[in-house]
DRENNUMI-724278 format. One line per field, with one value per atom (N, C-alpha, C, O): residue number from 1; residue in three letters; atom name; x negated, y, z. Coordinates in Angstrom, 2 decimals, padded with zeros to 5 digits. Each point is the difference from the previous one (the first is absolute). Layout:
N
num = (NUM ...)
residu = (ALA ...)
atome = (CA ...)
px = (X ...)
py = (Y ...)
pz = (Z ...)
***
This chain:
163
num = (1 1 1 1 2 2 2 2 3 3 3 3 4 4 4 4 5 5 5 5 6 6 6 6 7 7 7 7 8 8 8 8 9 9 9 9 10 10 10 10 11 11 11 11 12 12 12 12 13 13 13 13 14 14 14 14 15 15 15 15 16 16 16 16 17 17 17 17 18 18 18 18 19 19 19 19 20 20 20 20 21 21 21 21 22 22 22 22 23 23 23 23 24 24 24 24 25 25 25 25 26 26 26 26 27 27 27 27 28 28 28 28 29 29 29 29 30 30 30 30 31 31 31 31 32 32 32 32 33 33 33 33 34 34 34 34 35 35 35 35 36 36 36 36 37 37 37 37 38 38 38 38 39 39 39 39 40 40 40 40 41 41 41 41 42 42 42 42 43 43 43 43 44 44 44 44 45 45 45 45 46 46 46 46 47 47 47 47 48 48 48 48 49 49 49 49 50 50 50 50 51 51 51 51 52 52 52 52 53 53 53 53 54 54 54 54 55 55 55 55 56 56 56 56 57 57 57 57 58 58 58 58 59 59 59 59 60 60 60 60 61 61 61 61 62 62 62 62 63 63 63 63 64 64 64 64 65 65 65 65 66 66 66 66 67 67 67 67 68 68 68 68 69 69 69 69 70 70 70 70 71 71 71 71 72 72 72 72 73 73 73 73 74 74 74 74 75 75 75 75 76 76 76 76 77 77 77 77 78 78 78 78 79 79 79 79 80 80 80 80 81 81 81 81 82 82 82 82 83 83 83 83 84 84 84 84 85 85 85 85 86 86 86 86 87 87 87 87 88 88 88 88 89 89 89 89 90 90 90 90 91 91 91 91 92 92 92 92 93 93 93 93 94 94 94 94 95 95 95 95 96 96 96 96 97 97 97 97 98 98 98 98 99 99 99 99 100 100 100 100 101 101 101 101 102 102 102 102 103 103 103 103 104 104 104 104 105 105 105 105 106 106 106 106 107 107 107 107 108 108 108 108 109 109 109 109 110 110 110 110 111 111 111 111 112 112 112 112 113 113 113 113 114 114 114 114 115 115 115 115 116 116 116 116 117 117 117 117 118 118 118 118 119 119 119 119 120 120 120 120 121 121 121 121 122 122 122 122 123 123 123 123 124 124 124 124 125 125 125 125 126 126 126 126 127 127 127 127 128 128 128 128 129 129 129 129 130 130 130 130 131 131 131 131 132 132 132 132 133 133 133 133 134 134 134 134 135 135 135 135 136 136 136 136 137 137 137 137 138 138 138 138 139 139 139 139 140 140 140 140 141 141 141 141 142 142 142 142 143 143 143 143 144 144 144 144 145 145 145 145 146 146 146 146 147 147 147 147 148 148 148 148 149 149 149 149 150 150 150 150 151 151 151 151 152 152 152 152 153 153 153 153 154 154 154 154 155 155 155 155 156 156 156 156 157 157 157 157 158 158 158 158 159 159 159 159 160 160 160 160 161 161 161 161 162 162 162 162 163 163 163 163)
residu = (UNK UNK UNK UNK UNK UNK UNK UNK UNK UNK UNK UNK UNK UNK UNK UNK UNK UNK UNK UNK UNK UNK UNK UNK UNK UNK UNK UNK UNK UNK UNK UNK UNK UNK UNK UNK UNK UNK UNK UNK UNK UNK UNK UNK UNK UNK UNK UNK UNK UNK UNK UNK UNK UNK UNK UNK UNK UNK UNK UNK UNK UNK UNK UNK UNK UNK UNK UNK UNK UNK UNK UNK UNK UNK UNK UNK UNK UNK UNK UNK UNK UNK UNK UNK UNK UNK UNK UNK UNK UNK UNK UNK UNK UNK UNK UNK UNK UNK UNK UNK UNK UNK UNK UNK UNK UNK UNK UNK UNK UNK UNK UNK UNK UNK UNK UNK UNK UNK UNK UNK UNK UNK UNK UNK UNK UNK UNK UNK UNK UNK UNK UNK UNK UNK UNK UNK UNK UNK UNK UNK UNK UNK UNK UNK UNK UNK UNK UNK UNK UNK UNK UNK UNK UNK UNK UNK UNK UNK UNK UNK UNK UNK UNK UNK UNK UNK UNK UNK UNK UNK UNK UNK UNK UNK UNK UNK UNK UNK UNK UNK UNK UNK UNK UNK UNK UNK UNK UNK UNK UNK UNK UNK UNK UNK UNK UNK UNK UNK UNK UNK UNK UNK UNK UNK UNK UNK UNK UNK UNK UNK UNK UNK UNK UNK UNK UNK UNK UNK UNK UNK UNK UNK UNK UNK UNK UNK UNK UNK UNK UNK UNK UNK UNK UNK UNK UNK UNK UNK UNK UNK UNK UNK UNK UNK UNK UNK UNK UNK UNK UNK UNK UNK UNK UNK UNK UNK UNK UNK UNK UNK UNK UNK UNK UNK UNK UNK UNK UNK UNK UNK UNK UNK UNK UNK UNK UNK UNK UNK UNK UNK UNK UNK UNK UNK UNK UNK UNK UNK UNK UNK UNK UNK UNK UNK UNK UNK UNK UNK UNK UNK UNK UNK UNK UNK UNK UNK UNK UNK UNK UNK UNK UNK UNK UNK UNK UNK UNK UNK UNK UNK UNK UNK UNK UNK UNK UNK UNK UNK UNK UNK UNK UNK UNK UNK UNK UNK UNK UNK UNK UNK UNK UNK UNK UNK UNK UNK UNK UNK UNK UNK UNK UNK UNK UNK UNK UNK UNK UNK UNK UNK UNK UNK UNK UNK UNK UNK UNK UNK UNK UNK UNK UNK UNK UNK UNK UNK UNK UNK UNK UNK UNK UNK UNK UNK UNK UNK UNK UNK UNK UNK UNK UNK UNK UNK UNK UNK UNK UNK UNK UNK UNK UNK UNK UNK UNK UNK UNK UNK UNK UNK UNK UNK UNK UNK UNK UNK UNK UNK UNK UNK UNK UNK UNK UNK UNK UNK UNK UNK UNK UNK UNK UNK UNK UNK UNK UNK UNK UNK UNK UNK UNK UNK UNK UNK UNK UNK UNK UNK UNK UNK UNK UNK UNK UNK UNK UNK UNK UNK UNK UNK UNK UNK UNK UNK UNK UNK UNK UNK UNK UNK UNK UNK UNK UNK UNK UNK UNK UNK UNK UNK UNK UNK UNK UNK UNK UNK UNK UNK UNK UNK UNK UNK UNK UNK UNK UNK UNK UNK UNK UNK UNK UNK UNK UNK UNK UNK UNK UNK UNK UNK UNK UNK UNK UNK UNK UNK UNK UNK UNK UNK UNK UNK UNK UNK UNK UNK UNK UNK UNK UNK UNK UNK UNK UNK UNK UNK UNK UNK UNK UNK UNK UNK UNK UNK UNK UNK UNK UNK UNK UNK UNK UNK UNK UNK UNK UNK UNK UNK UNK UNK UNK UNK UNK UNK UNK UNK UNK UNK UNK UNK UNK UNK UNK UNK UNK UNK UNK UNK UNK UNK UNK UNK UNK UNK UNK UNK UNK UNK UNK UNK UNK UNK UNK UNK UNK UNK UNK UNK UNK UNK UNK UNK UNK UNK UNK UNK UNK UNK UNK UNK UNK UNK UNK UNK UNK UNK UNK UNK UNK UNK UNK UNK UNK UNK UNK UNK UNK UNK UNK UNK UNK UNK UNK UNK UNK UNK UNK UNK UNK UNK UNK UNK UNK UNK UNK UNK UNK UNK UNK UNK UNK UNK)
atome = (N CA C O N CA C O N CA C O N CA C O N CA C O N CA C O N CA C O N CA C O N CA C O N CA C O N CA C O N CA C O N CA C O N CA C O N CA C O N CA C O N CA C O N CA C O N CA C O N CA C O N CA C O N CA C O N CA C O N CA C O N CA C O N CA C O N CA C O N CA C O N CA C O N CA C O N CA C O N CA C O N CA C O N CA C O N CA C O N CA C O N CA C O N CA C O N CA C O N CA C O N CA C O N CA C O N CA C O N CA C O N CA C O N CA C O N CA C O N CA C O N CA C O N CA C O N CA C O N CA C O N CA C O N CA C O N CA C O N CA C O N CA C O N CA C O N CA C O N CA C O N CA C O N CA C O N CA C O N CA C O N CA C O N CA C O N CA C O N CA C O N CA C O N CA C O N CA C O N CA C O N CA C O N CA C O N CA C O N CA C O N CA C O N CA C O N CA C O N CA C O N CA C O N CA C O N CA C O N CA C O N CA C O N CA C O N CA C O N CA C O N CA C O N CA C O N CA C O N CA C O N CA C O N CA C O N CA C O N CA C O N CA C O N CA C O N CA C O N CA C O N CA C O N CA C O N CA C O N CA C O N CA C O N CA C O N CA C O N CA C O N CA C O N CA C O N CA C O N CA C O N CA C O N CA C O N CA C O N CA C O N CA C O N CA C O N CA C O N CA C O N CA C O N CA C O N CA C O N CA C O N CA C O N CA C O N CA C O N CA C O N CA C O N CA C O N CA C O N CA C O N CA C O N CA C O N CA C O N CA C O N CA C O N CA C O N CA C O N CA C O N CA C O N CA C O N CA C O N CA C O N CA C O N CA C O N CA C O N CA C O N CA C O N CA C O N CA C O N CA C O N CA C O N CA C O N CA C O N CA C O N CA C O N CA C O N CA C O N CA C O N CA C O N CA C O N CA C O)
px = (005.41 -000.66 000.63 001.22 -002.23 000.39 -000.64 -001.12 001.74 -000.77 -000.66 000.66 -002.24 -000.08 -000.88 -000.97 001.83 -000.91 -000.83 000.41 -001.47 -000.90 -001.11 -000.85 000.83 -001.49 000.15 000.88 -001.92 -000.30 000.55 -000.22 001.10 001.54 000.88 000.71 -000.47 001.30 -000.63 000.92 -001.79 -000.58 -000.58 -000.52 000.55 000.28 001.00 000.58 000.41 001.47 000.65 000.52 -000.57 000.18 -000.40 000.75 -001.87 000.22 000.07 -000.80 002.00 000.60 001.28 000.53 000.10 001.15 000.99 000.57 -000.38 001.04 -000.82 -001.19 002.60 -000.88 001.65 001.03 -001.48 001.57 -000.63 -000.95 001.49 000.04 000.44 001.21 -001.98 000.77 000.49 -000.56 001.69 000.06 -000.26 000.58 -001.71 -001.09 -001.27 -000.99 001.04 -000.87 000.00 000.74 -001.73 -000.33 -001.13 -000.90 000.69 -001.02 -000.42 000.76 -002.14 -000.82 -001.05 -000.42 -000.01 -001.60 -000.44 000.19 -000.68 -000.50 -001.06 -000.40 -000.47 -001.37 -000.02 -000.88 001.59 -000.19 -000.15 -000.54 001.26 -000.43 -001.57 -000.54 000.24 -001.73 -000.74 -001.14 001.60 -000.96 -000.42 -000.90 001.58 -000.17 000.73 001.18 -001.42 000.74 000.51 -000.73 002.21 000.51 -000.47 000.33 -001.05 -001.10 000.53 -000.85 001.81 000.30 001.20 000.38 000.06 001.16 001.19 000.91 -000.46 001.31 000.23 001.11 -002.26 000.37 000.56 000.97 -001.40 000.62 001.02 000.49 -000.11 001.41 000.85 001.05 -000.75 000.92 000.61 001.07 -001.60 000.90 001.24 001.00 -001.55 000.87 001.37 000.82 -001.15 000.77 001.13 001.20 -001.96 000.83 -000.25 -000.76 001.80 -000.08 -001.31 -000.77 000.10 -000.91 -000.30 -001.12 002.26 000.05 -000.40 -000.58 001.28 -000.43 -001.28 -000.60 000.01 -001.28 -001.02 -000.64 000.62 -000.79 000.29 -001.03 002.32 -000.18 -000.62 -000.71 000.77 -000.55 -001.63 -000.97 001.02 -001.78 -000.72 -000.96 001.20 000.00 -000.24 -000.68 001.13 000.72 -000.06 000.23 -000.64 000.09 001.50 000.13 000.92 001.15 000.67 000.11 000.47 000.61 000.99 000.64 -000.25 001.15 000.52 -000.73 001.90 000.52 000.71 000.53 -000.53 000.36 002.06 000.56 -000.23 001.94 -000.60 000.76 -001.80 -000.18 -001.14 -000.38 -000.19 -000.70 001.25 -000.14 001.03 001.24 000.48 -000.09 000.58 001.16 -001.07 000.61 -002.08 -000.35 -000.58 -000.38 000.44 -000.24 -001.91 -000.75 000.50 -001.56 000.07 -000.96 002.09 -000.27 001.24 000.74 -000.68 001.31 000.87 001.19 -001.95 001.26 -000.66 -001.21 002.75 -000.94 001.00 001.18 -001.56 000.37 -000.53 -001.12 001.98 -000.85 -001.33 -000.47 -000.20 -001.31 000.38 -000.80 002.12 -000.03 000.56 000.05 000.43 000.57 -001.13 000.29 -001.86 -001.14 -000.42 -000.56 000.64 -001.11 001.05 -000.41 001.65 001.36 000.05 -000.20 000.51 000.01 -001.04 000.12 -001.42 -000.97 000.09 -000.02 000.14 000.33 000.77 -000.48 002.22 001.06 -000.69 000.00 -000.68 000.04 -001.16 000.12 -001.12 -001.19 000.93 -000.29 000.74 001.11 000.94 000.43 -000.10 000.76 -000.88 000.59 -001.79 -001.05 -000.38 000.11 -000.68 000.24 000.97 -000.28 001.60 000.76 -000.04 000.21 -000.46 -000.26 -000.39 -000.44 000.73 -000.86 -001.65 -000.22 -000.75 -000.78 -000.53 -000.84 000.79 -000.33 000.64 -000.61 002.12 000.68 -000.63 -000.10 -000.23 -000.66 -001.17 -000.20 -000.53 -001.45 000.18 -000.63 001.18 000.17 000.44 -000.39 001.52 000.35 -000.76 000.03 -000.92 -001.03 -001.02 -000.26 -000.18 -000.93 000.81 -000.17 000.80 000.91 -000.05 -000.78 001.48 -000.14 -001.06 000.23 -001.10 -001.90 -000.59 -000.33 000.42 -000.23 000.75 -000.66 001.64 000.66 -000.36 000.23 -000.73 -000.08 -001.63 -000.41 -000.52 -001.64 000.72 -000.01 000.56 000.16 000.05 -000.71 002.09 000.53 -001.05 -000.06 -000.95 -000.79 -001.37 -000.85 000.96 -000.95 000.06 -000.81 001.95 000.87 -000.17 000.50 -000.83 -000.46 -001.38 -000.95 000.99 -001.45 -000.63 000.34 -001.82 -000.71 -000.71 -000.05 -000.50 -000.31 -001.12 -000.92 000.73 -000.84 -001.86 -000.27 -000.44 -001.43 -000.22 -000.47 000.74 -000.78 000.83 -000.57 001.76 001.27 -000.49 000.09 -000.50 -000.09 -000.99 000.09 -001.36 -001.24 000.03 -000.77 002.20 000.12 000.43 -000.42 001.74 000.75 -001.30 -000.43 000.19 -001.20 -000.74 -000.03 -000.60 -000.76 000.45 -000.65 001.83 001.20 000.09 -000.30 000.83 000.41 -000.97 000.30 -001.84 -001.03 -000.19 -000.59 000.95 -000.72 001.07 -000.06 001.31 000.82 -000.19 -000.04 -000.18 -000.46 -001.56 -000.23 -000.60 -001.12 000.64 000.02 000.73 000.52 000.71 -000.09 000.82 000.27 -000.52 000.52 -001.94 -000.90 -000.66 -000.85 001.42 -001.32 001.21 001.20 -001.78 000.60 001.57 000.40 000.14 001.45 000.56 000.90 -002.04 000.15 -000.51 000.25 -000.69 -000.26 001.07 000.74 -000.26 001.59 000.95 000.79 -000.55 000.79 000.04 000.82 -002.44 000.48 -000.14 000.04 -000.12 000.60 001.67 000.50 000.06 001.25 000.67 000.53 -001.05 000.93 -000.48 000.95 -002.17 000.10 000.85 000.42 -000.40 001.10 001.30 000.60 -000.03 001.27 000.11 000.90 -002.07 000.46 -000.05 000.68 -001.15 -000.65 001.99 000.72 -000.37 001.64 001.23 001.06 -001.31 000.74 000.33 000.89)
py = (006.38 -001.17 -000.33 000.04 -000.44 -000.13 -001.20 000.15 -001.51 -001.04 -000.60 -000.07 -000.47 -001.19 000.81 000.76 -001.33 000.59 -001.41 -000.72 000.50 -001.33 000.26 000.82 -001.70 000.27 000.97 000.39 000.30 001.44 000.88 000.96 -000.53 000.79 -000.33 000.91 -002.29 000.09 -000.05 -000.18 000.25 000.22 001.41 000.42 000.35 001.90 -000.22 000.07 -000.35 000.21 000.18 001.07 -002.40 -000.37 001.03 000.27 000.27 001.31 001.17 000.85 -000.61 001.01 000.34 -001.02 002.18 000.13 -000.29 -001.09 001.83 -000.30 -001.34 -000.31 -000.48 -000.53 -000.07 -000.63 001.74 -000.92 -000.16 000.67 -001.40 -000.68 -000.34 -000.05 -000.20 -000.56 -001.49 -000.87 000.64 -001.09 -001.16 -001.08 001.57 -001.04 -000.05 -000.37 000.87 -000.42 -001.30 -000.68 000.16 -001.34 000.17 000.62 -001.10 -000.17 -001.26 -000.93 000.62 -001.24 000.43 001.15 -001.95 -000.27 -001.36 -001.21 001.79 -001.90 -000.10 -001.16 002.00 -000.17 -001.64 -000.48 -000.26 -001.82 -000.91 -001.10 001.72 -000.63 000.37 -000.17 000.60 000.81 -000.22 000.20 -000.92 -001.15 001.32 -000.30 002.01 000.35 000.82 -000.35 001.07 000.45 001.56 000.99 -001.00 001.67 000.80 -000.15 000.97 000.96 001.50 000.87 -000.54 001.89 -000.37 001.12 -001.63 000.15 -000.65 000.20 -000.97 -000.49 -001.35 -000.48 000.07 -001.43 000.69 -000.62 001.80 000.54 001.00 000.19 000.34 000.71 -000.73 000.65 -002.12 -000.36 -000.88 -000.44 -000.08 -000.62 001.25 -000.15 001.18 000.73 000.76 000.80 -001.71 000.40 -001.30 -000.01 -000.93 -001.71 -000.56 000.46 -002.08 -000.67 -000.66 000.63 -001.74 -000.50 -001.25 -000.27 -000.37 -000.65 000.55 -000.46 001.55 000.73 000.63 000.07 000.40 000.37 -001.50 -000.30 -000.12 -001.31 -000.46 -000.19 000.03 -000.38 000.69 -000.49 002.24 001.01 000.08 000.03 -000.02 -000.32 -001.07 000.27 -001.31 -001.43 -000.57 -001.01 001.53 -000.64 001.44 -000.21 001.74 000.92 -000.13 000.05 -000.22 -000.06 001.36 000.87 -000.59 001.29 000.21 -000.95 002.53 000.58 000.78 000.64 -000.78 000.57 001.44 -000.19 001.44 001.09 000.10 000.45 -001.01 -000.31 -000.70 000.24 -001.09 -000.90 000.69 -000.51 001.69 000.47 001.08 000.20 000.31 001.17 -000.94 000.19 -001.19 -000.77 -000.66 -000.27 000.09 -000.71 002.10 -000.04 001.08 001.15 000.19 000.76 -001.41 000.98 001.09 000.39 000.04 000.84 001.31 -000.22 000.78 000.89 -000.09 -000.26 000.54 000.11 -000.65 -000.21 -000.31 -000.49 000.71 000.19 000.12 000.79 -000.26 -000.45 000.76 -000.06 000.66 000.94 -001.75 000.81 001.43 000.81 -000.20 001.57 000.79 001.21 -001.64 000.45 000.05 000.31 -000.86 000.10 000.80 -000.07 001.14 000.85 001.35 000.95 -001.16 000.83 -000.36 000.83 -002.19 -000.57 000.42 000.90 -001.62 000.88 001.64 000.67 -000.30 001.69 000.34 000.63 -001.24 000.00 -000.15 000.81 -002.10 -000.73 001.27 000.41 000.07 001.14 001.18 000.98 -001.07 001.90 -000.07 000.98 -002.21 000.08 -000.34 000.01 -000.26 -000.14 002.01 000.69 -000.36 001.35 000.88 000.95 -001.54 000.74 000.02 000.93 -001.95 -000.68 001.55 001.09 -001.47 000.98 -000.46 -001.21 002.00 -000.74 -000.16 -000.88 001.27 -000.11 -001.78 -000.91 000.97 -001.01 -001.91 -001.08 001.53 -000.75 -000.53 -001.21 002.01 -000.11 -000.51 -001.03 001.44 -001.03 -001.57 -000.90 000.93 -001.33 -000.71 -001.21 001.70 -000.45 -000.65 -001.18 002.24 -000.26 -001.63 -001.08 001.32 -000.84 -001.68 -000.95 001.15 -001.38 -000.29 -000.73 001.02 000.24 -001.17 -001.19 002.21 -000.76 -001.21 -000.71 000.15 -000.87 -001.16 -001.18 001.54 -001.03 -000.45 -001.15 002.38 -000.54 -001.19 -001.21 001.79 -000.41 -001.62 -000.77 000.42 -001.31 -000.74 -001.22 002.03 -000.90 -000.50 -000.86 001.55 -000.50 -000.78 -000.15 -000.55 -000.86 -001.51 -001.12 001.30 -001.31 -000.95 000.51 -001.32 -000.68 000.38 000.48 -000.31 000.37 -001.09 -001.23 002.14 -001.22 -000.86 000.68 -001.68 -000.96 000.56 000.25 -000.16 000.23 -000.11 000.97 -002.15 -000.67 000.49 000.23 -000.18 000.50 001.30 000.24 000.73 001.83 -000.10 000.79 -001.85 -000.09 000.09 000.51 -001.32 -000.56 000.81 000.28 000.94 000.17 001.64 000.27 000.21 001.20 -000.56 000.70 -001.84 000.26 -000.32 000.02 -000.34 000.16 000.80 000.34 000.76 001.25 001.03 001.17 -001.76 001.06 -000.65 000.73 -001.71 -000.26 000.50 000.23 -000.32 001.40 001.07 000.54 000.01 001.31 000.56 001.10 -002.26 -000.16 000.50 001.20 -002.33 -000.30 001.48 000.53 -000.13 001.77 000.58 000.74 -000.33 000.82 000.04 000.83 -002.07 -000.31 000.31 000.14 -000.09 000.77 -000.79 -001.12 002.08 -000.02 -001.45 -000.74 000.69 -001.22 -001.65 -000.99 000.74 -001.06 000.03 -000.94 001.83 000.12 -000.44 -000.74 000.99 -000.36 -001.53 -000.88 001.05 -001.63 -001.05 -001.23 001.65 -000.85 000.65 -000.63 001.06 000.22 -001.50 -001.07 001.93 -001.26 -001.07 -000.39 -000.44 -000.99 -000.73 -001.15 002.06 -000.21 -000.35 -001.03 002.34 -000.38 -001.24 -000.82 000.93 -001.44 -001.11 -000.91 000.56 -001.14 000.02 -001.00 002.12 000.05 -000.48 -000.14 -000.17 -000.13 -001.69 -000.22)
pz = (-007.49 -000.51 -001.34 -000.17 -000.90 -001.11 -000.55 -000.49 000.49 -000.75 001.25 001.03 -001.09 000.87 001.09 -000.08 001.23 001.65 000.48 000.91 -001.57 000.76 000.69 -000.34 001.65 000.95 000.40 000.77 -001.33 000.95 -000.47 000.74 -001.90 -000.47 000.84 000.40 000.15 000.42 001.63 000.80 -000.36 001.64 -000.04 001.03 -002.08 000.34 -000.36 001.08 -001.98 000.19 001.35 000.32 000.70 000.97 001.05 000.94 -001.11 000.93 -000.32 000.37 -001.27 -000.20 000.82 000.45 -000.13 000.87 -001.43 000.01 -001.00 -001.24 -000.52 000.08 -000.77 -001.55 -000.74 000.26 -001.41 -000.62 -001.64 -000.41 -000.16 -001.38 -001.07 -000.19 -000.60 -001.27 000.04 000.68 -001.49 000.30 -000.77 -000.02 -000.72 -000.10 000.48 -000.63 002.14 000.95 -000.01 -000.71 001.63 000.69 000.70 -000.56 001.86 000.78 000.36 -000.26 000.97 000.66 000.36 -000.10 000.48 001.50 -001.33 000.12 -001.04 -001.19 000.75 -000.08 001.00 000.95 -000.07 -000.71 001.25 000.19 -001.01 000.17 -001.82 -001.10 -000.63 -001.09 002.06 -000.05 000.41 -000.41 001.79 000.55 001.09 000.79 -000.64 001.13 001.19 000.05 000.68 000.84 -000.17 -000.01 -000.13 000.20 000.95 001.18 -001.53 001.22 -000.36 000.15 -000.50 000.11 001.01 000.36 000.00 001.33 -000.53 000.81 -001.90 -000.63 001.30 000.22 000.44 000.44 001.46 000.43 000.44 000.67 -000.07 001.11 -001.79 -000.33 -000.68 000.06 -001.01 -000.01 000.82 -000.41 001.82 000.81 000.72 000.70 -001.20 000.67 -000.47 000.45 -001.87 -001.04 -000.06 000.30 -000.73 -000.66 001.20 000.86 -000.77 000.74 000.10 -000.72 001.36 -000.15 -001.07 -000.45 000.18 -000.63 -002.12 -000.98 001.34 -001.61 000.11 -001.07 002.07 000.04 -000.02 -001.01 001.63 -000.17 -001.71 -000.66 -000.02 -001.50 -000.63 -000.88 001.14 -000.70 000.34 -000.75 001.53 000.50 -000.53 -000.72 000.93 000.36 -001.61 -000.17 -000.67 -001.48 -001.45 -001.19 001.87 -000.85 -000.89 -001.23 002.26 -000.53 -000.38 000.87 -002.45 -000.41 000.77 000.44 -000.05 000.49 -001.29 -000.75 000.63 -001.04 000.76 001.09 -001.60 000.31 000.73 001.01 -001.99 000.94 000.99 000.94 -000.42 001.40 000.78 001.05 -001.53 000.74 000.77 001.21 -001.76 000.65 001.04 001.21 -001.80 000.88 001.53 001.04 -001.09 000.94 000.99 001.17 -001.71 000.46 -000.33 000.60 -001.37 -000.56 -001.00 -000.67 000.62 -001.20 000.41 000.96 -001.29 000.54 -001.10 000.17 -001.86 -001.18 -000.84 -000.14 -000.80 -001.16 -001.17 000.30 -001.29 -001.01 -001.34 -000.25 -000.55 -001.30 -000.23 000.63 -001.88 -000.16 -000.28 000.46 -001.27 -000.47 001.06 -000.24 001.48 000.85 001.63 001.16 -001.94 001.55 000.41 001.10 -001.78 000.31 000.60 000.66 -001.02 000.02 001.79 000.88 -000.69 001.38 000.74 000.84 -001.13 001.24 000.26 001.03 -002.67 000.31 001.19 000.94 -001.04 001.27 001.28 000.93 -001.00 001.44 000.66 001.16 -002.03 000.39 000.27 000.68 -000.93 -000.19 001.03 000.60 -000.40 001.63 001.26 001.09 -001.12 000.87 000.39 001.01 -002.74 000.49 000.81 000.73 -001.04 000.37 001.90 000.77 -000.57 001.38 000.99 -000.39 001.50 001.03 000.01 000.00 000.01 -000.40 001.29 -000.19 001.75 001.23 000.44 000.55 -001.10 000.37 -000.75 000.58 -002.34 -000.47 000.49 000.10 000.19 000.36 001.45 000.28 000.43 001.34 000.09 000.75 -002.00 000.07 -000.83 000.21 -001.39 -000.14 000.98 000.21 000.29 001.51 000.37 -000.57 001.35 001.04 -001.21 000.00 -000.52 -001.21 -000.74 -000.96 001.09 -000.48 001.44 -000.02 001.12 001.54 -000.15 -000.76 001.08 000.11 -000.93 000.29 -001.32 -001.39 000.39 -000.17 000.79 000.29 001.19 -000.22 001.38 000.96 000.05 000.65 -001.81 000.24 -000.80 000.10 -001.04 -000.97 001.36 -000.23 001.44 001.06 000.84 000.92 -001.18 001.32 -001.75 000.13 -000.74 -000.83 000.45 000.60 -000.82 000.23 -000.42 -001.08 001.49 -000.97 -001.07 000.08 -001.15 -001.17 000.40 000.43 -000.42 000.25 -000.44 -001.18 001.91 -000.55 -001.13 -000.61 -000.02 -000.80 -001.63 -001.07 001.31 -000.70 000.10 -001.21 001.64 000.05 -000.93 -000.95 000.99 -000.65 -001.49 -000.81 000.65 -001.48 -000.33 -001.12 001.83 -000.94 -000.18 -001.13 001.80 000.09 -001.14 -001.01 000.97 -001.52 -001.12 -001.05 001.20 -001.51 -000.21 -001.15 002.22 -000.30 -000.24 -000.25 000.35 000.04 -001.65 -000.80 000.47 -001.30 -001.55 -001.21 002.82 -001.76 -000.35 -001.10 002.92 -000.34 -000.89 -000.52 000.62 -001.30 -000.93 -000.26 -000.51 -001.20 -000.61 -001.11 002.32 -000.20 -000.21 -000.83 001.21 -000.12 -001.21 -000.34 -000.52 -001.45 -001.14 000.24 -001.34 -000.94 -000.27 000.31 -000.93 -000.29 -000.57 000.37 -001.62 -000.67 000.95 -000.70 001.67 000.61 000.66 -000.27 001.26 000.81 -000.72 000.59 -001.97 -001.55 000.20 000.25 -000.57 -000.15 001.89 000.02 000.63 001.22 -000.07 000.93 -001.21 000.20 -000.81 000.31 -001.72 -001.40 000.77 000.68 -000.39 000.62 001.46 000.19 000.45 001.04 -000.50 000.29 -001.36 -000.42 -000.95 -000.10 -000.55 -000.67 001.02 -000.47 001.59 000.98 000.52 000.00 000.29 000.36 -000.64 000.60 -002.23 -000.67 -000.57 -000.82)
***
């Protein structure tokens, strides 16, 4: 990760097995200064990450995580300089290779299961709440689909709405 992980950057971040960084990362869920709901999975994989209390600010408020507080709270594995990122993921990939790969792939398996598992023992989302956040999330994925330059400009607008 290099620079800003927001919304749905930092909820595929979130289900990645690595993330390491520069350390002028920063992450958030700004979804609430938007008036909508985080719908790629960030509102269910970070209770499992932060306490509840920082997830509710981060949710709740689109509050920044700064990259030294994303290591120290465990979302991130490294943080590193920008000339030293691509050197790091290289390592962290090259000792994955080095791995047994029968042994990886099982404990993959095994910690894959376990992570669906405990995300099924949650409440489920309220009707009316699944409704909303499904046609938020159907109306970004619009916005994806249409040319480069309209995505452009809903981005700059977001970031400026953040600032």
């Amino acid at each position: 990760m290099n620079g800003y992980a927001f919304g749905g950057g930092f909820e595929l971040a979130l289900a990645a097995d690595f993330i390491v960084c520069a350390e002028n990362a920063s992450f958030a869920l700004p979804e609430a200064k938007l008036g909508i709901v985080p719908d790629s999975g960030g509102v269910l994989r970070l209770p499992k990450l932060l306490p509840p209390a920082i997830v509710n600010e981060m949710v709740m408020t689109g509050r920044r995580m700064s990259a030294e507080e994303a290591l120290r709270w465990g979302v991130v594995n490294r943080v590193v300089s920008q000339s030293e990122l691509m050197e790091s993921a290289r390592e962290l990939a090259q000792q994955l290779v080095n791995s047994a790969p029968a042994g990886y792939r099982g404990a993959e398996r095994d910690l894959s299961r376990d992570q669906r598992n405990a995300g099924r023992r949650r409440l489920p989302l309220h009707p009316q709440r699944r409704t909303e956040a499904l046609s938020v999330g159907a109306a970004f994925r619009r916005c994806a689909r249409r040319t480069a330059g309209i995505c452009r400009k809903t981005r700059s607008g977001v970031e400026r709405s953040l600032m």
